[in-house]
C-alpha positions as CSV (number, residue, x, y, z in Angstrom):
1,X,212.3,77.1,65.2
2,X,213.1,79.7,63.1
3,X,210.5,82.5,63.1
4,X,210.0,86.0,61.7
5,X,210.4,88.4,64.8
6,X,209.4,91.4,62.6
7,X,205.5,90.0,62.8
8,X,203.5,87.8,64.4
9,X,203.4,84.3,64.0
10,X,199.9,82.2,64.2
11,X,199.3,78.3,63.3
12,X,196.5,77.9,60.4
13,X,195.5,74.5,62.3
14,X,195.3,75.0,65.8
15,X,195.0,79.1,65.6
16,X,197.6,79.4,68.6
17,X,200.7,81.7,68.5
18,X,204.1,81.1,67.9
19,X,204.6,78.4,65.5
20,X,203.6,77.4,62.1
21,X,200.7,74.6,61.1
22,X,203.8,72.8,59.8
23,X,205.0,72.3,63.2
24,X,201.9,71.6,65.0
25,X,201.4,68.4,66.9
26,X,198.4,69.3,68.0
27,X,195.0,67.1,67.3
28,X,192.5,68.4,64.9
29,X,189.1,69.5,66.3
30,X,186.2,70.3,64.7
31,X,183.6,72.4,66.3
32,X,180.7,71.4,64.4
33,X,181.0,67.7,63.7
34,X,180.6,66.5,67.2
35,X,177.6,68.2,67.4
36,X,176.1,66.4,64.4
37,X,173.4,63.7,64.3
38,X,174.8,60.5,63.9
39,X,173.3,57.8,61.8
40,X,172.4,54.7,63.3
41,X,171.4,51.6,61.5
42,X,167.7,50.0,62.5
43,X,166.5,47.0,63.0
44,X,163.1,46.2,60.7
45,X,161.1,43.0,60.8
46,X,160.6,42.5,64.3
47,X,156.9,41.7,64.4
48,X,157.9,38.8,64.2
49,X,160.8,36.0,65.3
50,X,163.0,35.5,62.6
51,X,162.3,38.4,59.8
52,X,164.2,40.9,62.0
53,X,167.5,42.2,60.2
54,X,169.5,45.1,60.6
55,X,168.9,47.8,57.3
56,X,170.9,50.9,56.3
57,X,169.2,53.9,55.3
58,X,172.4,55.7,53.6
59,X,173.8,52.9,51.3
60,X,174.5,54.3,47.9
61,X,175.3,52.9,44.6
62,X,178.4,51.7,43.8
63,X,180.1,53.6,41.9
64,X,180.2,52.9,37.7
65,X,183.4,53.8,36.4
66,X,185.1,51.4,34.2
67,X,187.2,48.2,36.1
68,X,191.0,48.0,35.9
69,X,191.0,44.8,37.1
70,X,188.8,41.9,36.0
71,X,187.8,39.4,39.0
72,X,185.4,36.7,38.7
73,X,183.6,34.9,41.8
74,X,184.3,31.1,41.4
75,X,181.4,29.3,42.9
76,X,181.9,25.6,43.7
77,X,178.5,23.6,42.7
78,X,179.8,20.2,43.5
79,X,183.1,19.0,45.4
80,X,186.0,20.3,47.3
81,X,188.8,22.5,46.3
82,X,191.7,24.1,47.2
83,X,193.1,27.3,46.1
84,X,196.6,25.1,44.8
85,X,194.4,22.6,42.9
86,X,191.9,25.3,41.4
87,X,195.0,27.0,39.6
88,X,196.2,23.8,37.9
89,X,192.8,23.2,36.8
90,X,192.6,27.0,35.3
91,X,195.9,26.3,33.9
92,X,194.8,23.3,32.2
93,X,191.8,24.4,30.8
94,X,192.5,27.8,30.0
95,X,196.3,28.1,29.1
96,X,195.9,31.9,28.7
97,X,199.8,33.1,28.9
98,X,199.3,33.7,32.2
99,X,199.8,32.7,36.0
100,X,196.3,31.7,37.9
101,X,195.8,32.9,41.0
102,X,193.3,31.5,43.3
103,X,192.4,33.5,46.5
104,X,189.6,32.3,49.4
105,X,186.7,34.3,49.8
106,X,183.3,33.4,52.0
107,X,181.5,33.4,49.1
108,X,184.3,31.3,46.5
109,X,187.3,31.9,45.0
110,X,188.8,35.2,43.9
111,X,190.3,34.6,40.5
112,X,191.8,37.7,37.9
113,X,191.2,37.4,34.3
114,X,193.5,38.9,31.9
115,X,190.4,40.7,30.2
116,X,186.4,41.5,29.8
117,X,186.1,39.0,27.1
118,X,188.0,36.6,28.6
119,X,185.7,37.0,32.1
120,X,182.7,36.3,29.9
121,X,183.8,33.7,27.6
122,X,183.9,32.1,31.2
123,X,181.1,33.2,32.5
124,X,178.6,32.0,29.6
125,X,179.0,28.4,30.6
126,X,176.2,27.8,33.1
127,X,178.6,24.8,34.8
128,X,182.3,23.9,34.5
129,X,183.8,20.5,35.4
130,X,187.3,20.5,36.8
131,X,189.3,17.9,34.7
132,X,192.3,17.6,37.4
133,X,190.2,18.3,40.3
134,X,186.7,16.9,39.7
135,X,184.9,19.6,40.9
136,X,182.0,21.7,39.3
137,X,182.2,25.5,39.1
138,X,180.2,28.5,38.4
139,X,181.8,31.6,37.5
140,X,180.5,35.1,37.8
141,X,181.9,39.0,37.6
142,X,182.6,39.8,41.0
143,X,180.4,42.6,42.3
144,X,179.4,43.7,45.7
145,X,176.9,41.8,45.0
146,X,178.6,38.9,44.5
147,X,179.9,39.0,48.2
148,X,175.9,38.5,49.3
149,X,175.1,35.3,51.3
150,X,171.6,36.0,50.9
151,X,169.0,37.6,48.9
152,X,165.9,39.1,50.3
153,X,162.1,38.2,49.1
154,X,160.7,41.5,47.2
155,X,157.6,41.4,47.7
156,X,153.8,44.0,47.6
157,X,151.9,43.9,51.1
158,X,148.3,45.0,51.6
159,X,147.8,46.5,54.7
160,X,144.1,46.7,56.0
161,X,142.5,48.7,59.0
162,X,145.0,51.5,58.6
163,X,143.9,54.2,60.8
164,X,143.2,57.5,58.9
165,X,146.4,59.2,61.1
166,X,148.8,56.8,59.5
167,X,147.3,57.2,55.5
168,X,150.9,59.0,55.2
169,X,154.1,58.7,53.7
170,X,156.5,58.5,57.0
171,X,153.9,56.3,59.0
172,X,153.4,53.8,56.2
173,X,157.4,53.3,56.0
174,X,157.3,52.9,59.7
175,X,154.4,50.3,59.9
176,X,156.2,48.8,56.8
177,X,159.8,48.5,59.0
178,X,157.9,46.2,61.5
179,X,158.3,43.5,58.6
180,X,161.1,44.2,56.5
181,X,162.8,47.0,54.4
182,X,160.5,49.3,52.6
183,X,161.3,50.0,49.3
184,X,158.5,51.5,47.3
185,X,154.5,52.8,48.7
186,X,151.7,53.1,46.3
187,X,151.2,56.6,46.9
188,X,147.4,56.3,45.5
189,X,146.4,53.9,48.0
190,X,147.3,56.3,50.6
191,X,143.7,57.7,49.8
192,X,142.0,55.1,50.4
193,X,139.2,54.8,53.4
194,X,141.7,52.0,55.5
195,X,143.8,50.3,53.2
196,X,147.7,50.7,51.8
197,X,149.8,49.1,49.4
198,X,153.8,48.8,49.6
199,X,156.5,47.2,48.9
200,X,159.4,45.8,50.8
201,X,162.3,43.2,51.3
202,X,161.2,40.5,53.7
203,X,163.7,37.4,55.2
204,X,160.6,35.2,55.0
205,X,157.1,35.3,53.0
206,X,155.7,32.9,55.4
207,X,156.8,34.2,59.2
208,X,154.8,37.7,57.9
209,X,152.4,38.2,60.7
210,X,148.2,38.0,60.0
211,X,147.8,40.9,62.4
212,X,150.2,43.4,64.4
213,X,149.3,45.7,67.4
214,X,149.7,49.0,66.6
215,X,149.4,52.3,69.0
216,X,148.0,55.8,67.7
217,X,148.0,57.4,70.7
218,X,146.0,56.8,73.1
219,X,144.2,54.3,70.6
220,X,145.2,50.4,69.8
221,X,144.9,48.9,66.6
222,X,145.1,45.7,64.5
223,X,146.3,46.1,61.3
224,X,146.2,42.9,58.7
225,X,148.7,42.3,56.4
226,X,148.0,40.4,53.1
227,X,151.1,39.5,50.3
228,X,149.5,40.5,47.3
229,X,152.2,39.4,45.3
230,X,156.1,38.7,45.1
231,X,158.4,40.6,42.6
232,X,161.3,38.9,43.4
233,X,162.4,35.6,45.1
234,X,164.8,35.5,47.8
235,X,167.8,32.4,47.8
236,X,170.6,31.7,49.8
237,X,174.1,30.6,48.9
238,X,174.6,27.3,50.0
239,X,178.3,27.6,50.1
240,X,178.6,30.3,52.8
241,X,176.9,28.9,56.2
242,X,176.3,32.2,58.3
243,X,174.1,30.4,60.4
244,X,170.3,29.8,60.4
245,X,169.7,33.3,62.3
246,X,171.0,34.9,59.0
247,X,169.3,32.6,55.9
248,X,166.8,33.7,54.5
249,X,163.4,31.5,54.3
250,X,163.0,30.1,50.5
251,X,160.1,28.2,51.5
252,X,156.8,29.0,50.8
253,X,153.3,27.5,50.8
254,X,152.0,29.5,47.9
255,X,149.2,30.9,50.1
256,X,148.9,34.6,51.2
257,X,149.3,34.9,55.0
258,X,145.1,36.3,55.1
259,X,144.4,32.7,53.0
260,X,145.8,30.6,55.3
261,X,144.8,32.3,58.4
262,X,141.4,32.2,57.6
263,X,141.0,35.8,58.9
264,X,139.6,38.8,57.4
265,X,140.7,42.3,58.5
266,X,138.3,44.1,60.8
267,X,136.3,47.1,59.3
């Protein structure tokens, strides 16, 4: 080690002396992230068996620059392929100047298109058939999205019997949680004498719960829920199979959970 014995040598990483960050083996520790709060992901829905899902609080959105690569999702409607038999059929009906290249995903096939346009030219047929093959296809940009095995029901929920100590932002999102993710509360409703509106992703519009049990210290309450009505509708790819645990329920009687019950909330 060749130091400088006119001065006095310290290491920028570990702050010893006698040697040079360069030639520090040491580990890196940092004084303040241990100490740090560390997110943890929580589980909503669990009033009742089978909404309950696990739902992160600090996803963000993916980012929008411009694609150097164009990938589309092939989704196989009807029949069996494999990866060796979907290239030929690209190569037959889409003689591009290039080599197809097929790769297995949960969700499809992976499949690079030499361009945008030609990923939409593509994508505008609702339903391909597979000369060579036989099988029907779908194709789709690929997205985060497109990795999804399920999509969630969006839907607006009445609450009724709200105690005036929960008529606030933070509690609402909590008594919210109990069914699903909370996405959105109709702030004015929060004035109301014992009613709030909000909206949230659900697994299931029919396994929402007529009535939960909930504690304001010391005090018990039932609080009604009501779907008012549903934004968006939940599906499930049939091609992946997760498990029935992980689906989400597409079936619905058309009735709000406070119609079928029978019930009416307490005043």
């Amino acid at each position: 080690m060749d130091l400088d014995l006119g001065r006095r040598v310290f290491c920028q990483k570990c702050g010893d002396e006698g040697h040079h960050a360069r030639e520090c083996f040491k580990p890196l520790w940092c004084e303040i992230w241990p100490k740090q709060s560390k997110p943890t992901m929580p589980i909503v829905g669990m009033a009742a068996d089978g909404l309950g899902f696990y739902a992160s609080q600090f996803a963000k959105n993916a980012s929008k620059k411009p694609r150097k690569s164009f990938l589309g999702l092939v989704k196989v409607i009807d029949g069996e392929v494999r990866c060796e038999d979907l290239e030929q059929d690209f190569s037959f009906h889409f003689p591009w100047g290039r080599t197809w290249k097929a790769t297995k995903c949960p969700s499809g096939f992976l499949m690079q298109f030499p361009s945008q346009e030609r990923l939409e030219e593509v994508v505008n047929f609702p339903e391909l058939k597979m000369k060579r093959s036989g099988v029907k296809i779908s194709v789709i940009p690929w997205s985060s999205q497109a990795k999804a095995k399920s999509r969630l029901h969006t839907t607006w929920v009445v609450a009724e019997n709200v105690p005036e100590e929960l008529l606030n932002y933070q509690a609402i999102c909590e008594l919210g949680s109990t069914i699903g993710a909370v996405e959105e509360i109709d702030l004015n409703s929060l004035e109301s004498k014992d009613m709030v509106r909000f909206k949230v992703h659900v697994k299931s519009i029919d396994m929402i719960p007529e009535v939960i049990e909930v504690g304001v210290k010391p005090y018990l309450y039932d609080i009604f829920f009501k779907v008012e009505n549903i934004d968006a509708e939940g599906w499930n790819d049939d091609s992946v199979s997760l498990g029935k645990r992980a689906s989400v329920d597409v079936h619905r009687s058309g009735k709000s959970v406070m119609e079928k019950s029978g019930k009416k909330a307490k005043k």
